[in-house]
FITORVO-757607 format. One record per residue (C-alpha): residue number from 0; x, y, z; residue in one letter. Coordinates in steps of 0.02 Angstrom, whole numbers. Layout:
<nodes>
i->NUM; x->X; y->Y; z->Z; aa->A
...
</nodes>
This chain:
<nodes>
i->0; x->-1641; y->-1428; z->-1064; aa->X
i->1; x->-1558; y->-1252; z->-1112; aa->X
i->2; x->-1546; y->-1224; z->-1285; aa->X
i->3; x->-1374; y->-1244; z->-1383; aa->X
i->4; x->-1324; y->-1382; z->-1248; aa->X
i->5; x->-1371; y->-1572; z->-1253; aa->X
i->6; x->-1364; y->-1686; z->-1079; aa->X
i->7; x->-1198; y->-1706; z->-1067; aa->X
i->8; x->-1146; y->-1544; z->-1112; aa->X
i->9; x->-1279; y->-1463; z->-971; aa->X
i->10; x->-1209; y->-1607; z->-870; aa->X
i->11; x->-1028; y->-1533; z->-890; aa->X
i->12; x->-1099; y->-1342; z->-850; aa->X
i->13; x->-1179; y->-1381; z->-686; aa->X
i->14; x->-993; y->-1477; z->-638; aa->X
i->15; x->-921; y->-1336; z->-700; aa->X
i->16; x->-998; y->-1220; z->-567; aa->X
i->17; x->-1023; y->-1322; z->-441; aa->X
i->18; x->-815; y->-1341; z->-460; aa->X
i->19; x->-816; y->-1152; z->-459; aa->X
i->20; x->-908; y->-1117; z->-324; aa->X
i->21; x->-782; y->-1225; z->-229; aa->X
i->22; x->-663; y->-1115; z->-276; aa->X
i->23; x->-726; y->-979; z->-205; aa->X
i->24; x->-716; y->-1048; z->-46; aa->X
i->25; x->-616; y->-938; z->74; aa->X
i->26; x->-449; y->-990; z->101; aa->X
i->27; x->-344; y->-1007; z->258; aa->X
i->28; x->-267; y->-851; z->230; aa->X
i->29; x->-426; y->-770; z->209; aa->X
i->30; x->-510; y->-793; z->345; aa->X
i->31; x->-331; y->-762; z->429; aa->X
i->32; x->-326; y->-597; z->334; aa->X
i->33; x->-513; y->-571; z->394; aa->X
i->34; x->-471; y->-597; z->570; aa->X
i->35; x->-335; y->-484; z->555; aa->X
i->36; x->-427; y->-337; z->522; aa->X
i->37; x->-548; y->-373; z->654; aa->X
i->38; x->-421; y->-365; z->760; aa->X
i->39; x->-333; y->-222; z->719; aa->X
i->40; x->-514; y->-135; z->743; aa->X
i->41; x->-521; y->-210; z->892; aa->X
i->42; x->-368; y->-105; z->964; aa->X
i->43; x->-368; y->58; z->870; aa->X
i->44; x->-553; y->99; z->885; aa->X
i->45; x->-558; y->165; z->1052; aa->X
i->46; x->-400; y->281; z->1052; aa->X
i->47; x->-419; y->356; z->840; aa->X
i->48; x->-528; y->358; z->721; aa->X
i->49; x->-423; y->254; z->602; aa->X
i->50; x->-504; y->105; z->521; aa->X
i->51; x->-433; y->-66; z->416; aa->X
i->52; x->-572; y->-139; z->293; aa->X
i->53; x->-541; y->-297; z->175; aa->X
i->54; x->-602; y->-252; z->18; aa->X
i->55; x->-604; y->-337; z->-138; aa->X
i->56; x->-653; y->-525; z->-197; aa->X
i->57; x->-585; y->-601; z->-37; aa->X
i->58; x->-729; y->-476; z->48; aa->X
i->59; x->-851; y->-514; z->-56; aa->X
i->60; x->-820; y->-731; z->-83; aa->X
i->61; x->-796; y->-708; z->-266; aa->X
i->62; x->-617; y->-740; z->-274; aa->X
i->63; x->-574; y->-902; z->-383; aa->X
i->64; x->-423; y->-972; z->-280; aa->X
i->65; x->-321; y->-1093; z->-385; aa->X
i->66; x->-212; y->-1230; z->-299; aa->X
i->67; x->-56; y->-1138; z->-261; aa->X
i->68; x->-140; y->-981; z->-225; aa->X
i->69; x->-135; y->-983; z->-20; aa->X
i->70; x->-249; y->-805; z->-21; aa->X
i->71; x->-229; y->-621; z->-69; aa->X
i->72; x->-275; y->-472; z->22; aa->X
i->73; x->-328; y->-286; z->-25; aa->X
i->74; x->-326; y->-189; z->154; aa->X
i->75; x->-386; y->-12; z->144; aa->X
i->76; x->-314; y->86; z->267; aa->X
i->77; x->-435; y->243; z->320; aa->X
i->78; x->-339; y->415; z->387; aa->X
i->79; x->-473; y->489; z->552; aa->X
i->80; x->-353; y->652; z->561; aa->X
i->81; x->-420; y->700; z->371; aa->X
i->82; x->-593; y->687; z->288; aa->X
i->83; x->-614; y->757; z->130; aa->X
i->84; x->-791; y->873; z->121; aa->X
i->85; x->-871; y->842; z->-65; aa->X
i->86; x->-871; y->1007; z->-91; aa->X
i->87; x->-678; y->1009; z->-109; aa->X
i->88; x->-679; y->871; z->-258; aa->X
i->89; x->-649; y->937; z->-430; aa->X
i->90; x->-686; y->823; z->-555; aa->X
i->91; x->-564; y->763; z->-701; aa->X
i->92; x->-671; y->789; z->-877; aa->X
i->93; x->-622; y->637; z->-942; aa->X
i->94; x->-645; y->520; z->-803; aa->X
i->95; x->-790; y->580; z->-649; aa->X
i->96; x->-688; y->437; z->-537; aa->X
i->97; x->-536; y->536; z->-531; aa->X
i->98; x->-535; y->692; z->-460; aa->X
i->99; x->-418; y->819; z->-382; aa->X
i->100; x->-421; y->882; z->-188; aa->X
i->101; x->-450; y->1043; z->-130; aa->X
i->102; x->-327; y->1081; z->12; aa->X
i->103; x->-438; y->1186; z->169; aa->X
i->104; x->-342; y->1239; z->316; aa->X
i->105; x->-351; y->1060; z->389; aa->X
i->106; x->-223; y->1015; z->264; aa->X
i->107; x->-122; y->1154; z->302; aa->X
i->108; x->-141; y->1112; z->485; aa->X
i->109; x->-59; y->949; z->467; aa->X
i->110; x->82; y->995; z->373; aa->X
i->111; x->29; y->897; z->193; aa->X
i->112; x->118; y->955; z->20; aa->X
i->113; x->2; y->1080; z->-61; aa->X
i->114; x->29; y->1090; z->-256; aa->X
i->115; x->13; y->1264; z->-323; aa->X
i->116; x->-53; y->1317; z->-165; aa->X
i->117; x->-234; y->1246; z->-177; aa->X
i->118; x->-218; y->1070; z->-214; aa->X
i->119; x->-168; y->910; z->-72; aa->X
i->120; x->-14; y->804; z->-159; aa->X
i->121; x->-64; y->650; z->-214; aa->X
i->122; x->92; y->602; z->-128; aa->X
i->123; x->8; y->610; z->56; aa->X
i->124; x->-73; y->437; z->3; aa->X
i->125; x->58; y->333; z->-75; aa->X
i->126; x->126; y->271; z->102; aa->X
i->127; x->44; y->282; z->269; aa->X
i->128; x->122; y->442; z->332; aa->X
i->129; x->141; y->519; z->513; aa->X
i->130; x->36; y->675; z->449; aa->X
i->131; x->-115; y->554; z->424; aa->X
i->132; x->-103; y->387; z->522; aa->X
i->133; x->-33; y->353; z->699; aa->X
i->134; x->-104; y->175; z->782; aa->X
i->135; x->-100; y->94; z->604; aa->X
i->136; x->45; y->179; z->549; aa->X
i->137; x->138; y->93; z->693; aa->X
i->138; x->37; y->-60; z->670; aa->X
i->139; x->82; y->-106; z->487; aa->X
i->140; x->266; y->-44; z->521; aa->X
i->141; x->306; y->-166; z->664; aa->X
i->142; x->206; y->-314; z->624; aa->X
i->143; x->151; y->-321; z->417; aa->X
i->144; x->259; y->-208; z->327; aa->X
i->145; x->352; y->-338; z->191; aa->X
i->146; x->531; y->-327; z->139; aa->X
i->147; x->637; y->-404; z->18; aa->X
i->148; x->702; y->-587; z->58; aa->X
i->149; x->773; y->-718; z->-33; aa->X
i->150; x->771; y->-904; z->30; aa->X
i->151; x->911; y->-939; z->189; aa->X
i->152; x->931; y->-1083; z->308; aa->X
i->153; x->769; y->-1101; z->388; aa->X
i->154; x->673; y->-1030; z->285; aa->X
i->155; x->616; y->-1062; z->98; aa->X
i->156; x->508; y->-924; z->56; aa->X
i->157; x->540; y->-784; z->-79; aa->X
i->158; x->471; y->-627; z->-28; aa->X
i->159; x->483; y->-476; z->-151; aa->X
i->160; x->401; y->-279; z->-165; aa->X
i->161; x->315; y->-270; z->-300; aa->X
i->162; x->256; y->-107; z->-397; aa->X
i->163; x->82; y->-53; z->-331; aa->X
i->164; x->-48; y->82; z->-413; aa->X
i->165; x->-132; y->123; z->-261; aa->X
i->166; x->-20; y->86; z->-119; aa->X
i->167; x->97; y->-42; z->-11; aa->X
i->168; x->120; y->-207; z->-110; aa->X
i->169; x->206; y->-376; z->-96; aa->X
i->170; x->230; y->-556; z->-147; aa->X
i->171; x->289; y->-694; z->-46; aa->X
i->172; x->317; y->-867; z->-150; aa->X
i->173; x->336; y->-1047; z->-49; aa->X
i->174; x->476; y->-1136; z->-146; aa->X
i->175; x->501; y->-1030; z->-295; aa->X
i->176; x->592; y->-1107; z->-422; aa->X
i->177; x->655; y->-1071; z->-600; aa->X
i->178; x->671; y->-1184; z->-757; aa->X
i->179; x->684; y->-1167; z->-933; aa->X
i->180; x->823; y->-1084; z->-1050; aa->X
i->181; x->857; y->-927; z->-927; aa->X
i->182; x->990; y->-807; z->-1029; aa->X
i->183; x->1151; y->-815; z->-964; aa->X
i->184; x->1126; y->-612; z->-907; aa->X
i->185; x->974; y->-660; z->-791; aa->X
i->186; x->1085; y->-832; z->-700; aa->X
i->187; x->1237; y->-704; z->-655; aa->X
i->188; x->1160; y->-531; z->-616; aa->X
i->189; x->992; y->-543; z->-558; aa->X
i->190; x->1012; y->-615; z->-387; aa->X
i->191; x->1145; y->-480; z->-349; aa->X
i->192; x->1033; y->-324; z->-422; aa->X
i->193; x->905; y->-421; z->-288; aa->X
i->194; x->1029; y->-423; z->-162; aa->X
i->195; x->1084; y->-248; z->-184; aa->X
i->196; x->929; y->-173; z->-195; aa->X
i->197; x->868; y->-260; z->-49; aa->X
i->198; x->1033; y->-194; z->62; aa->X
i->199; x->996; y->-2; z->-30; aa->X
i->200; x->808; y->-1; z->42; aa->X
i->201; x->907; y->-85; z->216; aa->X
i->202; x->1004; y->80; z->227; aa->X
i->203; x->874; y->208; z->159; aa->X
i->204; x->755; y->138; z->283; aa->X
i->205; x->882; y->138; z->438; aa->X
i->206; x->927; y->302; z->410; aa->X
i->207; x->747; y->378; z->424; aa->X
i->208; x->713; y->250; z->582; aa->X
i->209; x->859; y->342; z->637; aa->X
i->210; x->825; y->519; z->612; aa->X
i->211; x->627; y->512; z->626; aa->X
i->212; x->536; y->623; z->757; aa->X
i->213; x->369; y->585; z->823; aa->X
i->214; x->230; y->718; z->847; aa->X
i->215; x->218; y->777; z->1017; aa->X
i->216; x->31; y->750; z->1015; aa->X
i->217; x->42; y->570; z->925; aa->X
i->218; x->173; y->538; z->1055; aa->X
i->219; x->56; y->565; z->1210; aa->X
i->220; x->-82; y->488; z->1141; aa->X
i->221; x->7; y->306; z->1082; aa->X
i->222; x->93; y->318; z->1288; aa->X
i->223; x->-98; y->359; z->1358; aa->X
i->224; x->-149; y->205; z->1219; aa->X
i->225; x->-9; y->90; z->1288; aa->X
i->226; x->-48; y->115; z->1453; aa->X
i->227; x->-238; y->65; z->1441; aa->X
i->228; x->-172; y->-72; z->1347; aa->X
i->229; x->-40; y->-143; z->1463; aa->X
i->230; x->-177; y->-125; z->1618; aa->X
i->231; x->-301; y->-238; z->1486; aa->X
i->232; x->-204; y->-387; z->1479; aa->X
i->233; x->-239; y->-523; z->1584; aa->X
i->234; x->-75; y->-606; z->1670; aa->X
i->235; x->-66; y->-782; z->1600; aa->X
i->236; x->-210; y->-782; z->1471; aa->X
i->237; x->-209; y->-795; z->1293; aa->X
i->238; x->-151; y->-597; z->1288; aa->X
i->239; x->-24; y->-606; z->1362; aa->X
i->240; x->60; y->-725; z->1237; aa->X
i->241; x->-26; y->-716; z->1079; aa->X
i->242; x->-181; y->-614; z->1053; aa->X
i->243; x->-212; y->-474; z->977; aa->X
i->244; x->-177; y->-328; z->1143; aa->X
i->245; x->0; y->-413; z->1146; aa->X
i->246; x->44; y->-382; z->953; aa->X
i->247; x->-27; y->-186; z->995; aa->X
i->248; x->71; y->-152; z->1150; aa->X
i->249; x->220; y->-194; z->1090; aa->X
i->250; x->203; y->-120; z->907; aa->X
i->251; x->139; y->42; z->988; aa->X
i->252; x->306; y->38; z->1103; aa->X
i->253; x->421; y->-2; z->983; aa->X
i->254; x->353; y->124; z->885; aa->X
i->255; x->361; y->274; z->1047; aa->X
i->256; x->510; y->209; z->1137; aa->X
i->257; x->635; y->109; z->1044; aa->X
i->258; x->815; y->156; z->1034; aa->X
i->259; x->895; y->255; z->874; aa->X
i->260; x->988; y->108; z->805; aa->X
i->261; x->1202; y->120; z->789; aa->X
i->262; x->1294; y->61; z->630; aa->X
i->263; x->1403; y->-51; z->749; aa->X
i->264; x->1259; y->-189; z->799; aa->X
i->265; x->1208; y->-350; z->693; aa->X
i->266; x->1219; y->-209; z->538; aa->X
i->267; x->1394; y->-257; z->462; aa->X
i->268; x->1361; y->-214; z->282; aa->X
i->269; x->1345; y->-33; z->294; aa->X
i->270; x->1499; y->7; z->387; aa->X
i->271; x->1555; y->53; z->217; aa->X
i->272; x->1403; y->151; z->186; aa->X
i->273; x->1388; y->274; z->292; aa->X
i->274; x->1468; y->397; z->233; aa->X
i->275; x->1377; y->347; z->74; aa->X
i->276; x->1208; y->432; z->122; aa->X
i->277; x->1283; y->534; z->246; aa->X
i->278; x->1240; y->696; z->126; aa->X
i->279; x->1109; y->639; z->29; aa->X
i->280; x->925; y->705; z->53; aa->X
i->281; x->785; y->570; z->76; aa->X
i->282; x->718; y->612; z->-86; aa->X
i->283; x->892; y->584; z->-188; aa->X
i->284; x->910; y->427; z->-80; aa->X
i->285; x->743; y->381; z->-151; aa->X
i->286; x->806; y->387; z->-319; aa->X
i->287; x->938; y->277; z->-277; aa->X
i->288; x->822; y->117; z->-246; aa->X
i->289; x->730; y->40; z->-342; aa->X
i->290; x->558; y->-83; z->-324; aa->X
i->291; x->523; y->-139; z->-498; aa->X
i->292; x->552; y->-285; z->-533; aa->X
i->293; x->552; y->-311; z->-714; aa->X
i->294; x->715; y->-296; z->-831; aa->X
i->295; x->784; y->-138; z->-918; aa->X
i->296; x->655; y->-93; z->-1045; aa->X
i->297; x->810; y->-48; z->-1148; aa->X
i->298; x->876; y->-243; z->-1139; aa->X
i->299; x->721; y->-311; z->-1153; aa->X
i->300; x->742; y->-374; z->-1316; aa->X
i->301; x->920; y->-439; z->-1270; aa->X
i->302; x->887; y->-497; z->-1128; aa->X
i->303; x->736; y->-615; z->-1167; aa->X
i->304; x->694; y->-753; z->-1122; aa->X
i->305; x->625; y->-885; z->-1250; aa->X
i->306; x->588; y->-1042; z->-1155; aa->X
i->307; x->562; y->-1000; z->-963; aa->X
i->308; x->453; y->-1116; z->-842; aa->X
i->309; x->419; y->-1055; z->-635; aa->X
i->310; x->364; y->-1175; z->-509; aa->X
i->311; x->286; y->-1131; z->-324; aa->X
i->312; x->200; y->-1240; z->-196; aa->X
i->313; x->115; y->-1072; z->-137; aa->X
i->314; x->95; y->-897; z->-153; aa->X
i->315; x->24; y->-735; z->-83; aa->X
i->316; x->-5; y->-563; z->-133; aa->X
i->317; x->-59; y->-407; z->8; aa->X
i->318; x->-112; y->-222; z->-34; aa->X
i->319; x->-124; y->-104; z->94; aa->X
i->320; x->-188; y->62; z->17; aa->X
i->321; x->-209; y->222; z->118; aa->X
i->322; x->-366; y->292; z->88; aa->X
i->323; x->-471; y->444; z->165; aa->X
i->324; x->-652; y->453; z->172; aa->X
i->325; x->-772; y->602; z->103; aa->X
i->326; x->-901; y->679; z->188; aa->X
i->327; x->-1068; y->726; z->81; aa->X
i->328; x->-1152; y->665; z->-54; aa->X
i->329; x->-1089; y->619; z->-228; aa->X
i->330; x->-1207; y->687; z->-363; aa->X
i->331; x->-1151; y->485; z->-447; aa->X
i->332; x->-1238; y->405; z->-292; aa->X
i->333; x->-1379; y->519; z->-309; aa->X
i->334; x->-1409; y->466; z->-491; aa->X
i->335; x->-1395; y->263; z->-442; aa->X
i->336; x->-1520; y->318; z->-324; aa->X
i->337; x->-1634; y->372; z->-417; aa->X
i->338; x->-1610; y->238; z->-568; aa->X
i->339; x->-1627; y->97; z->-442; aa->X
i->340; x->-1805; y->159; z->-373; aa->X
i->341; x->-1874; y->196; z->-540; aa->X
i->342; x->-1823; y->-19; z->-568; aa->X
i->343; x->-1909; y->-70; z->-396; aa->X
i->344; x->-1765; y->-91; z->-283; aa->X
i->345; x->-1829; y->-101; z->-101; aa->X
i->346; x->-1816; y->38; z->0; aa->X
i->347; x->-1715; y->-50; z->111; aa->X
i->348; x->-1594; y->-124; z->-2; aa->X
i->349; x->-1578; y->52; z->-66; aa->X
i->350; x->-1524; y->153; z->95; aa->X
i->351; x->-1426; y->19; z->157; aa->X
i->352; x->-1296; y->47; z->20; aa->X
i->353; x->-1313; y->232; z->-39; aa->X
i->354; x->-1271; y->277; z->152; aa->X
i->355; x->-1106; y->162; z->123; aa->X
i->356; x->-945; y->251; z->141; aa->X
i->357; x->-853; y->306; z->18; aa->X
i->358; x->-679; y->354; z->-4; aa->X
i->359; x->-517; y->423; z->-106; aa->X
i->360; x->-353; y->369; z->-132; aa->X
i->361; x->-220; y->394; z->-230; aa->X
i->362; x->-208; y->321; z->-412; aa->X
i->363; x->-162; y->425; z->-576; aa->X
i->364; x->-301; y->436; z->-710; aa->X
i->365; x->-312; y->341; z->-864; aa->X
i->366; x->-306; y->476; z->-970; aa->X
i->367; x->-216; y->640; z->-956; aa->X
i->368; x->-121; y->564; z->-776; aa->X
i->369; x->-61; y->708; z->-668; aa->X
i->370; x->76; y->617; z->-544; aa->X
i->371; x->69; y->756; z->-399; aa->X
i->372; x->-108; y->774; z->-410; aa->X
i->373; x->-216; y->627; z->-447; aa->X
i->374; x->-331; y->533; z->-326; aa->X
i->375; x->-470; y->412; z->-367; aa->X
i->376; x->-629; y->372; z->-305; aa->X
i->377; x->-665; y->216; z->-216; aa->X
i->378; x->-834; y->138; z->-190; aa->X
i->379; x->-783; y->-45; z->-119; aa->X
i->380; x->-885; y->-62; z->16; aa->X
i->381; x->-1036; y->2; z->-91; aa->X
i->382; x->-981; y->-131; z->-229; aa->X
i->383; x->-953; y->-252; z->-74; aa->X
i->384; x->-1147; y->-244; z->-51; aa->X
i->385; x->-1198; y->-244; z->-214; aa->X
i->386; x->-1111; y->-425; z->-242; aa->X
i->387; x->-1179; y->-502; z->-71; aa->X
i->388; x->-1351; y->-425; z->-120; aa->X
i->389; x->-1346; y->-530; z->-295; aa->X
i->390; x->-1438; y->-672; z->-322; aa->X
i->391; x->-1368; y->-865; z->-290; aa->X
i->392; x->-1398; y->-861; z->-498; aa->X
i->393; x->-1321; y->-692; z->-519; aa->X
i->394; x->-1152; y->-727; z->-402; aa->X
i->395; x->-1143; y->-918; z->-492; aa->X
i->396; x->-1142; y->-805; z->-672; aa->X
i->397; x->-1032; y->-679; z->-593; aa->X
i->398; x->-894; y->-825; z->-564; aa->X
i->399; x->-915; y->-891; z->-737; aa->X
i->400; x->-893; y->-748; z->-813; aa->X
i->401; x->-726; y->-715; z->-691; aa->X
i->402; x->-672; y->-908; z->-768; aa->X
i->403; x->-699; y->-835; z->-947; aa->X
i->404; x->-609; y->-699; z->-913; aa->X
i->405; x->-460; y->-815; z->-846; aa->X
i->406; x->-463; y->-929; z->-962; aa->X
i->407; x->-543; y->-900; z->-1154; aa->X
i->408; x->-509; y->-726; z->-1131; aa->X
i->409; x->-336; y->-733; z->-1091; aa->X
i->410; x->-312; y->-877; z->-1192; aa->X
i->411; x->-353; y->-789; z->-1343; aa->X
i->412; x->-261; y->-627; z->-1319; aa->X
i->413; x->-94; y->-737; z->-1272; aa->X
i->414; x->-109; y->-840; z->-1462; aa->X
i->415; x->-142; y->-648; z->-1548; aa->X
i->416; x->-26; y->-569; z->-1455; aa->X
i->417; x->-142; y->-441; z->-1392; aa->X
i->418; x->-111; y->-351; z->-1239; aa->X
i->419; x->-269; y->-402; z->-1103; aa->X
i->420; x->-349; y->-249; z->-1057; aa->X
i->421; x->-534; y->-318; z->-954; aa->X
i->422; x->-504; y->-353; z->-792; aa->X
i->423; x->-622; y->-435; z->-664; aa->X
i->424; x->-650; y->-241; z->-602; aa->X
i->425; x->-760; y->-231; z->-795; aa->X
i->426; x->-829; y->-385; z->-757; aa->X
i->427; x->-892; y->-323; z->-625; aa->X
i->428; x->-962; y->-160; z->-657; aa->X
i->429; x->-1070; y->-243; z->-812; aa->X
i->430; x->-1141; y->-351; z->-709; aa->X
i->431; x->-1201; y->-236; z->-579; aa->X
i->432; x->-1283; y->-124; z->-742; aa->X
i->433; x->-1354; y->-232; z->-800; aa->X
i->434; x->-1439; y->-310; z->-633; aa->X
i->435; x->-1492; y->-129; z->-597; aa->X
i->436; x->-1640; y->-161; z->-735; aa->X
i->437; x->-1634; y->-348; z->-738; aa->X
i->438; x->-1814; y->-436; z->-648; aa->X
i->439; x->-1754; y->-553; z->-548; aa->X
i->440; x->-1894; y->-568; z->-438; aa->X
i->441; x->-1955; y->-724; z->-491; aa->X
i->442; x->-1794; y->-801; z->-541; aa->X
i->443; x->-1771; y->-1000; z->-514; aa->X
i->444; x->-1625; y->-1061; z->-420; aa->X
i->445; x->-1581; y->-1184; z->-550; aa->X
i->446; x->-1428; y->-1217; z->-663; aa->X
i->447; x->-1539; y->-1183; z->-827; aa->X
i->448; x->-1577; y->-1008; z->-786; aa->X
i->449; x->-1402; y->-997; z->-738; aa->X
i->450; x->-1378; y->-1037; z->-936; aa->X
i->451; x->-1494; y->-922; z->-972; aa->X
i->452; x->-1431; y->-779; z->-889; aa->X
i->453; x->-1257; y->-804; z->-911; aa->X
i->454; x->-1306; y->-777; z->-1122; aa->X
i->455; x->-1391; y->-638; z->-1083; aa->X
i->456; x->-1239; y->-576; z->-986; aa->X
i->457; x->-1130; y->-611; z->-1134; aa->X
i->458; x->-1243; y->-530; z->-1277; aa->X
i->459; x->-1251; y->-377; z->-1152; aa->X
i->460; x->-1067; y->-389; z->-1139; aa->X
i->461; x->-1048; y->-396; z->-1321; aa->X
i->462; x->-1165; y->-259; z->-1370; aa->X
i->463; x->-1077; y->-134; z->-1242; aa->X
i->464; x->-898; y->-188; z->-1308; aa->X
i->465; x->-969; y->-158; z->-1488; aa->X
i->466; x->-1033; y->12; z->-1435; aa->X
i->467; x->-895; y->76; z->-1328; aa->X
i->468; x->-990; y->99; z->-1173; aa->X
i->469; x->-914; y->-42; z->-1054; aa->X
</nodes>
């Protein structure tokens, strides 16, 4: 019996992640989510060098999915017209993840925003554009890009753009509903500041649909693509009425051949617009809408709201953040390298994940943020590896540890009224320092050493908090 626990108490441990470990079941949105990337693979792979991974806990099975969560997804989306050479990183002093990008004649090439002539804008990364992606470009615009919507006849789903650090973001709620002492403010203006803003993005995006021009050389490609794709589908199978070639060929010819639209079709509500944007620049029409959703900071304190309740049957959250990959080796790779040898890690084990790619994208820096010039390292396939390489012992502490973190954690910091600062992402990277060093060799799948290492997970925890080195 593990000391500090009687037989019941153990009794209610071992329920308590065996219930876990239900949770982290894959939903059906998921595996959908899964299947979506393999499919967009699928189509691109032979025409670019684009690529869609799933990344985070719904790659790696660690994600605790509560009842009305119906499954999240973090897509990163990989540019094959850019790679970034290591040599043109500069690292940030403060933080070695973040790091600046050295702009070579590639850059140039393509037509990106340089920053004081040497450095790419950070801006090239914050939406999938033309300069950088073509097949998925056209992909996520015709069949996944979200939009505002508020429930209508037929359909009872609230979908809303929501503000993102790394890239394209959204929420969709199943049959959102409100309760509670709502101010008086919130009942009469919020649904029209919805409304509105969802009619402003309406316009700002119509008028670049209508004005856009496509690269000659994109342009022949996605036609010699469409082609190849149109002779591939079999008459009367599955795709020609749902599978995956289908939902290409016609995204790709939308996307090459579809007409500019007219102001005069199904489009009523900016007759009275036009003129509106008609000499406005995309960037001051940019200004103009807005995707936060939270209220005025200013009003904040007017404006709150003291007893407030929110009810969903369902809900689901998608990231899809551009992302370009670098060539060369990292000096930090080199070092895990050679920590993780000098511990016994197998050879194998070893290679497998230090030859991972690795990739940037764009995210400001903690400290000392530079909008127009920030990107950020990202290692999630490596950390993919790492958490499928744990232990059955090591994942079932890695999910408890997750459920502290939901629950005591947060708990605590609510009743204080202290702001919650770890995320899973710290959880996380502990975990995987302190398995670097941790002999697990002749570990025993059993729910004691479970116990066992789960305290010495916490004491680490706590000695690393208490030194400042998490």
């Amino acid at each position: 019996m593990s000391a500090g626990l009687n037989k019941a108490g153990f009794a209610d441990f071992v329920e308590c992640v065996k219930r876990l470990e239900q949770m982290a079941e894959p939903s059906r949105n998921d595996i959908r989510y899964g299947q979506y990337v393999q499919y967009v693979n699928c189509a691109v792979s032979k025409f670019v060098d684009e690529k869609a991974y799933l990344v985070g806990s719904t790659a790696e099975r660690t994600k605790l999915s509560f009842s009305k969560d119906d499954g999240d997804a973090d897509v990163l989306i990989v540019s094959g017209k850019l790679q970034v050479p290591v040599e043109n990183l500069e690292f940030k002093v403060h933080n070695r993840c973040y790091v600046w990008l050295k702009a070579g004649d590639h850059c140039k090439n393509l037509g990106l925003e340089i920053i004081d002539g040497r450095y790419l804008s950070a801006s090239s990364l914050r939406e999938l554009r033309p300069e950088l992606f073509t097949m998925l470009r056209a992909i996520h615009s015709q069949m996944t890009a979200s939009f505002d919507r508020l429930p209508y006849a037929g359909r009872k789903d609230t979908q809303v753009t929501v503000p993102s650090k790394v890239g394209l973001a959204s929420t969709k709620y199943e049959g959102l509903k409100l309760y509670g002492n709502q101010a008086q403010h919130d009942r009469q203006y919020r649904p029209k500041e919805f409304l509105h803003r969802s009619e402003k993005t309406k316009d700002v995006l119509i008028k670049r649909w209508k004005t856009v021009q496509v690269r000659e050389n994109d342009t022949k490609m996605l036609r010699r693509a469409l082609k190849v794709l149109k002779i591939a589908k079999h008459p009367g199978g599955r795709g020609q009425s749902n599978g995956q070639l289908s939902f290409v060929v016609q995204a790709i010819d939308d996307a090459i051949s579809r007409p500019k639209p007219t102001f005069s079709q199904n489009i009523p509500s900016l007759h009275c617009k036009r003129e509106t944007y008609a000499n406005e620049s995309y960037e001051e029409i940019d200004k103009n809408v807005t995707y936060e959703n939270d209220l005025n900071e200013d009003n904040h304190e007017k404006n709150r709201i003291e007893t407030m309740r929110v009810t969903y049957k369902s809900k689901h959250h998608r990231d899809f953040v551009p992302a370009l990959k670098i060539i060369g080796d990292i000096e930090y790779l080199m070092e895990w390298k050679r920590r993780v040898e000098a511990t016994g890690w197998t050879d194998s084990r070893i290679n497998d994940i230090y030859s991972t790619d690795i990739f940037v994208v764009s995210r400001l820096a903690p400290v000392n943020p530079n909008i127009d010039e920030d990107f950020c390292l990202s290692f999630n396939l490596s950390e993919q590896k790492l958490v499928k390489s744990m232990t059955n012992v090591q994942r079932r502490v890695f999910l408890l540890l997750k459920c502290f973190l939901k629950g005591i954690f947060e708990e605590k910091h609510m009743k204080e009224g202290i702001e919650m600062k770890m995320k899973t992402y710290h959880v996380k990277t502990f975990l995987f320092w302190l398995y670097e060093s941790y002999n697990h060799s002749a570990e025993v799948d059993d729910f004691e050493t479970v116990y066992v290492l789960l305290q010495t997970a916490l004491g680490f925890l706590r000695s690393k908090l208490i030194e400042k080195e998490l």
